[in-house]
BALUM-946135 format. One record per residue (C-alpha): x, y, z; residue in three letters. Coordinates in steps of 0.2 Angstrom, whole numbers, plus 5000, padded with zeros to 4 digits. Layout:
// BALUM-946135
XYZALA;...
END
This chain:
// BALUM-946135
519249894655UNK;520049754665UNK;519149624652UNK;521149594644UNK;521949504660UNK;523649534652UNK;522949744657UNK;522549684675UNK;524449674683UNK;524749844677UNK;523349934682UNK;523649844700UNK;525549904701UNK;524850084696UNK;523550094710UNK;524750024724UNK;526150144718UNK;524450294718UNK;524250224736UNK;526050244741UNK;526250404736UNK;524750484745UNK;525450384761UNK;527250464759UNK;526350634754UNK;525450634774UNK;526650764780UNK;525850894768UNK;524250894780UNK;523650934795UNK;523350784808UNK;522450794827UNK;522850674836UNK;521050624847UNK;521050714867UNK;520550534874UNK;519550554891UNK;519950424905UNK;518850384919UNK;520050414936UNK;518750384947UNK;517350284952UNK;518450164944UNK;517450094928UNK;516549904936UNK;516349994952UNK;514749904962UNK;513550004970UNK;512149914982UNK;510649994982UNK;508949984990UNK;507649974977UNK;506750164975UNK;508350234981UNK;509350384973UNK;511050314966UNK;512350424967UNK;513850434954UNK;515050574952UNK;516450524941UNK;517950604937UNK;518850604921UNK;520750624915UNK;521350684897UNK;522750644888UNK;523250804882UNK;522250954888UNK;520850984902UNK;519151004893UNK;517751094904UNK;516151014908UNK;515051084895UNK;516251054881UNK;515550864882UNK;513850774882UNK;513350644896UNK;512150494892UNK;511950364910UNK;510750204904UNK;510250074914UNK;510249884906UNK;509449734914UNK;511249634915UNK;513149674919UNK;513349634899UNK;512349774895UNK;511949694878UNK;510249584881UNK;508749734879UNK;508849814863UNK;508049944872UNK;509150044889UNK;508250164902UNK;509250334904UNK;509350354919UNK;510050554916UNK;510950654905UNK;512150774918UNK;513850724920UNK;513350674940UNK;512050534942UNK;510650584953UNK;509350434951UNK;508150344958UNK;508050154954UNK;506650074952UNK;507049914943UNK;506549764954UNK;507749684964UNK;508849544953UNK;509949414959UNK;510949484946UNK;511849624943UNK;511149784933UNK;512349864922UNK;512450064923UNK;513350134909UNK;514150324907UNK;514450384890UNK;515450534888UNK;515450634869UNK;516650764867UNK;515550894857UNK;516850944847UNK;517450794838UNK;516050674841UNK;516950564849UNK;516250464861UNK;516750344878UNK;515850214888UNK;516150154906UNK;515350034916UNK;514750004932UNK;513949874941UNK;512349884953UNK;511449784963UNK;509649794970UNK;508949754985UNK;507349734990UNK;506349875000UNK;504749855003UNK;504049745015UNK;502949755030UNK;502349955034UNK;501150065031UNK;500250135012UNK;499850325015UNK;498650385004UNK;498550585002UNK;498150744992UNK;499350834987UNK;499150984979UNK;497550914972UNK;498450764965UNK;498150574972UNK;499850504979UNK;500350344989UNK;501850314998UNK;502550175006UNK;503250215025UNK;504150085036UNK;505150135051UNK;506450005058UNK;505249985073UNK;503749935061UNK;504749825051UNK;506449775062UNK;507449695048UNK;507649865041UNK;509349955046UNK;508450125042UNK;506850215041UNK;506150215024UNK;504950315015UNK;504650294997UNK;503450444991UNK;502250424977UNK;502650254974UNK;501050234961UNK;501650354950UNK;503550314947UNK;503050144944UNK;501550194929UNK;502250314919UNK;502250444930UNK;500350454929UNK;499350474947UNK;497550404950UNK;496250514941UNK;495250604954UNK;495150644973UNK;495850504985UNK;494850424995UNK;495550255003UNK;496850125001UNK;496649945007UNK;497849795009UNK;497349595011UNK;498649465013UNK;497749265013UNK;498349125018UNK;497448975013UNK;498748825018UNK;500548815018UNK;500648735001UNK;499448864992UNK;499949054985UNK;499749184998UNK;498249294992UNK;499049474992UNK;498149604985UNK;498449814986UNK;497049914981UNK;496750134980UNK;495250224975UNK;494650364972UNK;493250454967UNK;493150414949UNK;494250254948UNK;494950104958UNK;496449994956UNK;497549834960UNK;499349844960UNK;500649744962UNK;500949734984UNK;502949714979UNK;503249864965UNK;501749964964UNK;501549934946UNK;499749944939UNK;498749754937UNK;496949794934UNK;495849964934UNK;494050004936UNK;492849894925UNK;494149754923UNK;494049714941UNK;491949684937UNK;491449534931UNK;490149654924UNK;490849844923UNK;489649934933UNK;489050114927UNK;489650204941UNK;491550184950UNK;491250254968UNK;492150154979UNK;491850164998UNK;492550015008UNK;493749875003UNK;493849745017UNK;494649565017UNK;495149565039UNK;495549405043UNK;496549265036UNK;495149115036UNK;493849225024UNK;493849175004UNK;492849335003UNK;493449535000UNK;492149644999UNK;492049784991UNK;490749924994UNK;490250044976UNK;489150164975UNK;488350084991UNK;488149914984UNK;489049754989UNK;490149664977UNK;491349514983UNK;492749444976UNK;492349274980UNK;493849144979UNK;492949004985UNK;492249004969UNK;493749074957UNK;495249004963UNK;496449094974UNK;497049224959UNK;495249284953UNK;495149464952UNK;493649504948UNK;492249544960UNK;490649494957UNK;488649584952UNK;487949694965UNK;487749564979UNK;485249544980UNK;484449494994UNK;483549334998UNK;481649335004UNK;482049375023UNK;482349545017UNK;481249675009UNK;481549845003UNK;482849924993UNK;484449955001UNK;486050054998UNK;487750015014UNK;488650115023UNK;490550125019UNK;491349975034UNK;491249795034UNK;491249675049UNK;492149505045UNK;492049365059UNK;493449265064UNK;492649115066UNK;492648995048UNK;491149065036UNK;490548875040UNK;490348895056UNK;489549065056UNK;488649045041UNK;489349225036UNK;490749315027UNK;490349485030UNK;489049595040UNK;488549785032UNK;487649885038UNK;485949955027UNK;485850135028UNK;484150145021UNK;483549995030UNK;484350065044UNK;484949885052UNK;486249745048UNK;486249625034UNK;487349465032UNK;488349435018UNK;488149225015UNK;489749095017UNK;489449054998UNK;490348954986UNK;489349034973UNK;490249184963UNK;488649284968UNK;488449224987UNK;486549304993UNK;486049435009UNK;485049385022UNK;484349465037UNK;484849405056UNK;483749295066UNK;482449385075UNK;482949435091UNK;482649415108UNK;481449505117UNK;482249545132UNK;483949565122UNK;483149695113UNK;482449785126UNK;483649775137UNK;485049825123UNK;484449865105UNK;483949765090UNK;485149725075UNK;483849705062UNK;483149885069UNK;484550005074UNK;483450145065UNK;484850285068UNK;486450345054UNK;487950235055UNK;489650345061UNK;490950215061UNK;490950015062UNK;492649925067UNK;493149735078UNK;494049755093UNK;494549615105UNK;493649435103UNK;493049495086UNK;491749595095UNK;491049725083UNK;490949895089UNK;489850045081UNK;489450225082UNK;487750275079UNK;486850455079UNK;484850475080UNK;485250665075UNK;485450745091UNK;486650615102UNK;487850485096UNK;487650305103UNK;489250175106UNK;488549985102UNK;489349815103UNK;488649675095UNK;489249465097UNK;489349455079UNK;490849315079UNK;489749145084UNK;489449005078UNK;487548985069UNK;487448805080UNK;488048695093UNK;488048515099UNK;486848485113UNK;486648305119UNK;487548245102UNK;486348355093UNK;486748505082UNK;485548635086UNK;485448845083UNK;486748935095UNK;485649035108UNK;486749185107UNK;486149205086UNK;484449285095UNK;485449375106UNK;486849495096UNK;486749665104UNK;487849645118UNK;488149825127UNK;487550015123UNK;488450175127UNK;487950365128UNK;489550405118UNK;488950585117UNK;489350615136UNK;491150555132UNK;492450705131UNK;492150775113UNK;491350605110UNK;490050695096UNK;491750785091UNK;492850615087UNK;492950595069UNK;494250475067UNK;494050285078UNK;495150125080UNK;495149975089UNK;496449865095UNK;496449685093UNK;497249655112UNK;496249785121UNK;494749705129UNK;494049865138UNK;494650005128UNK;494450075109UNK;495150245102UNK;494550405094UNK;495050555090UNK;494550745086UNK;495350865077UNK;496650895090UNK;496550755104UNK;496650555105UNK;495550475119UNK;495550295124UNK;493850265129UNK;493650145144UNK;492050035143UNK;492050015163UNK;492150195166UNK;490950235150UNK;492250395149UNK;493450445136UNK;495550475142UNK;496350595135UNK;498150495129UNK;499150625119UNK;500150785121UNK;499650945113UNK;500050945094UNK;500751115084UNK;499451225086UNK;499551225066UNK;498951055064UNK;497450955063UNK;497150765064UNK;496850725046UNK;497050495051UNK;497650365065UNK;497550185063UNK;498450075075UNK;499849945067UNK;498549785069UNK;499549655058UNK;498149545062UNK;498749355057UNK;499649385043UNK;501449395048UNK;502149275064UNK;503449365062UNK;502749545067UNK;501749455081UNK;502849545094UNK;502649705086UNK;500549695081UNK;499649825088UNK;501149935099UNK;501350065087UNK;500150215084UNK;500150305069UNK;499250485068UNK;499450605054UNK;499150795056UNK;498950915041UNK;499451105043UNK;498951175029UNK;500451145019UNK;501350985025UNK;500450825031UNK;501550745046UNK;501550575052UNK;501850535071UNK;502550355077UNK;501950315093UNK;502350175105UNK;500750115115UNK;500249965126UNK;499349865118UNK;497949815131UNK;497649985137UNK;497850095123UNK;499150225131UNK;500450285125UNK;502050195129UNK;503850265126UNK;504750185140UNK;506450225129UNK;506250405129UNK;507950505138UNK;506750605146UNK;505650475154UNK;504050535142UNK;502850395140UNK;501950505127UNK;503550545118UNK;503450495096UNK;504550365091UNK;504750485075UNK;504150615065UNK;504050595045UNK;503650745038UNK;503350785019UNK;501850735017UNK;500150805007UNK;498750795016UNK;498550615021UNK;496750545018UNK;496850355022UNK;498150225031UNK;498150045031UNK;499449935037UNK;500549835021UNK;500949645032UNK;502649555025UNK;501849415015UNK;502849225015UNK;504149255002UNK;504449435002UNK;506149425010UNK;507749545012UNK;509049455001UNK;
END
């Protein structure tokens, strides 16, 4: 049609002059002009500063510019992106779709800003506004305590640090069920059972090895120490998957071992960085026996690790055979696999004097290390309970005459014995703790009471107030920081942590104590109460396991 170019001028001049008259024709319709909303308050770029795990708050109030509009005439979005920009992820979190913003935050702390962004749709129209804020993260987790529960038969882990466990903190914190915000909101599969921290250092040039594990009965996993996000699960932490997951003990104590141990289904399996590098994660075959011992043999769930090198001990770990009914050694090994050997044979008087650790012939209660890496243990021959304490922690030789010959003491182990059963509620105690500055005392507890037993006296002290009637001790552990923070040295082993249970909220007491007597020890209390609680966090389930999360090098408050 517009082939003939003389054609085109006047078919332009017709369609402008077309265009002109519908413009001039506009006040034969109906027009509305837009109801723009306007954000009066948090001003849009307000900056929030926020804990990590902590609920941001936003309750914004808009202006119109013609009439008031009720709440539920628009639609509220709130995303989070990962910069102030909020244009590098193709791909926002909502964070929540009510016109108030009640979130918690658990994107990792940044040195940059995170951009939360509010966008308000008038329903009506369609028509739609975005305002922006600015946050900022903070790191929250540091040193504290993991508390491991059932609740409602569902496995949570929370992380709890009061400003007296972690004293750069300007409040208590308690972040609940810290697995499961950080995986999808998927809890471990199964009853919980334990939870265990290890924090390494090798040199000060090397990694710090820090490693978070939780079991239960059907799986185990590592997670990240910082975030709580999920790093490796059940048979990827094998070298060879094995058929069964029944996790027991995980136990890496001191600083000095390559070795953490782990105990399944009553075999031994290490993860052995001596011989994969200090990020290895996978532990290794059932640990088999060498020719010094005989017999099949299945371990009870605690592990004894020296404090002395593996070289000079010529052991990483000590366990204790539950078939066998004595202790084996777990070799100082650079092989992946390292071997378990007996003790020497003992002493003859030392063994009828005390007992024999390649004999103990009776059911392991309880093992733990207490002052001068003494190891302590709780036996029962069925009828009585037995307290024993064993020189584990010494060296396999020593120079004589500019000779390196055996180390008497490796004949002579068993050190002191105890009737534990004619301490107060001694064959009652389920729960037991040592303390790594209290040369002549140890805890344990029953149901209701705390005793400090007192190796002089051979007597157990009863340290606590009554509890509720309600409640039932459900755990305690003492906040032993061991070597791994300089930092908390002042703090290592002052702080007692018990958790009750009555019957629908688990509880967890903070309590001051000496450190080398085991008493309880609240000289700030108003009231002049020694055996006065720092604090009481309640909300818990029902708290199966404890163990104490050290500040690692590098995991700072910014």
């Amino acid at each position: 049609m517009i082939k003939d170019k003389n054609h085109f001028p006047v078919l332009l001049i017709g369609l402008t002059l077309f265009l002109v008259s519908c413009y001039e024709d506009k006040g034969n319709y109906d027009y509305v002009k837009l109801n723009e909303v306007f954000l009066n308050a948090p001003v849009e770029g307000s900056r929030y500063v926020i804990d990590r795990y902590d609920t941001l708050r936003i309750e914004p109030q808009f202006g119109f510019s013609q009439q008031q509009l009720a709440d539920d005439d628009m639609a509220y979005k709130w995303e989070i992106y990962l910069d102030d920009w909020a244009n590098t992820e193709t791909q926002s979190i909502v964070l929540g779709t009510e016109k108030n913003l009640r979130a918690q935050i658990t994107r990792p702390a940044s040195t940059t800003d995170y951009a939360v962004v509010l966008t308000v749709t008038e329903k009506s129209t369609g028509a739609s506004y975005r305002f922006k804020y600015y946050v900022s993260v903070l790191p929250s987790v540091l040193s504290g305590l993991m508390v491991l529960q059932d609740d409602n038969g569902t496995c949570r882990l929370d992380y709890l640090a009061s400003t007296y466990a972690e004293p750069s903190f300007a409040s208590n914190r308690h972040i609940s069920n810290v697995y499961a915000i950080n995986n999808h909101g998927e809890p471990l599969d199964g009853e919980p059972r334990g939870v265990s921290f290890s924090l390494v250092t090798k040199s000060s040039y090397e990694p710090q090895v820090k490693n978070l594990y939780v079991w239960t009965d059907k799986q185990v996993v590592r997670i990240n120490s910082s975030d709580f996000s999920l790093e490796h699960a059940d048979g990827d932490l094998f070298m060879v998957a094995p058929d069964k997951i029944d996790i027991t003990a995980m136990v890496r104590s001191v600083s000095n071992t390559h070795m953490t141990v782990m105990l399944n289904d009553g075999q031994a399996h290490v993860l052995n960085q001596q011989a994969t590098m200090s990020y290895g994660y996978q532990f290794s075959r059932a640990l088999k026996p060498n020719a010094s011992l005989t017999g099949e043999m299945r371990f009870a769930p605690y592990v004894y690790q020296p404090d002395l090198f593996g070289s000079q001990t010529g052991y990483s770990a000590i366990l204790y055979d539950e078939i066998g009914k004595r202790f084996v050694k777990v070799a100082e090994s650079y092989d992946v696999e390292p071997i378990l050997f007996a003790f020497n044979e003992q002493d003859e008087e030392n063994k009828t004097k005390y007992f024999d650790v390649n004999n103990i012939g009776m059911d392991m209660v309880w093992m733990g290390k207490n002052y001068g890496a003494l190891a302590y243990a709780v036996f029962t021959d069925g009828s009585k309970r037995h307290l024993y304490r064993m020189r584990f922690n010494v060296a396999s030789t020593v120079t004589e005459n500019g000779e390196e010959v055996i180390n008497p003491q490796v004949y002579k182990q068993a050190a002191a014995k105890y009737d534990f059963s004619a301490a107060t509620e001694g064959d009652d105690a389920k729960f037991f703790e040592c303390g790594r500055y209290a040369a002549n005392t140890m805890l344990y507890a029953s149901s209701k009471n705390i005793y400090s037993y007192d190796f002089s006296a051979k007597r157990g002290i009863l340290i606590n107030e009554p509890f509720p009637e309600d409640e039932e001790i459900t755990d305690f552990c003492i906040y032993n920081v061991e070597y791994y923070t300089p930092n908390l040295s002042d703090i290592s082993g002052t702080l007692l942590y018990v958790a009750t249970w009555n019957g629908k909220e688990g509880k967890i007491y903070e309590f001051p104590i000496n450190r080398t007597t085991l008493r309880l020890n609240n000289r700030s209390d108003a009231n002049g109460n020694l055996k006065a609680p720092y604090n009481v966090f309640g909300g818990f389930g029902r708290v199966v396991d404890m163990c104490v999360k050290p500040q690692g090098r590098g995991d700072t408050l910014e």
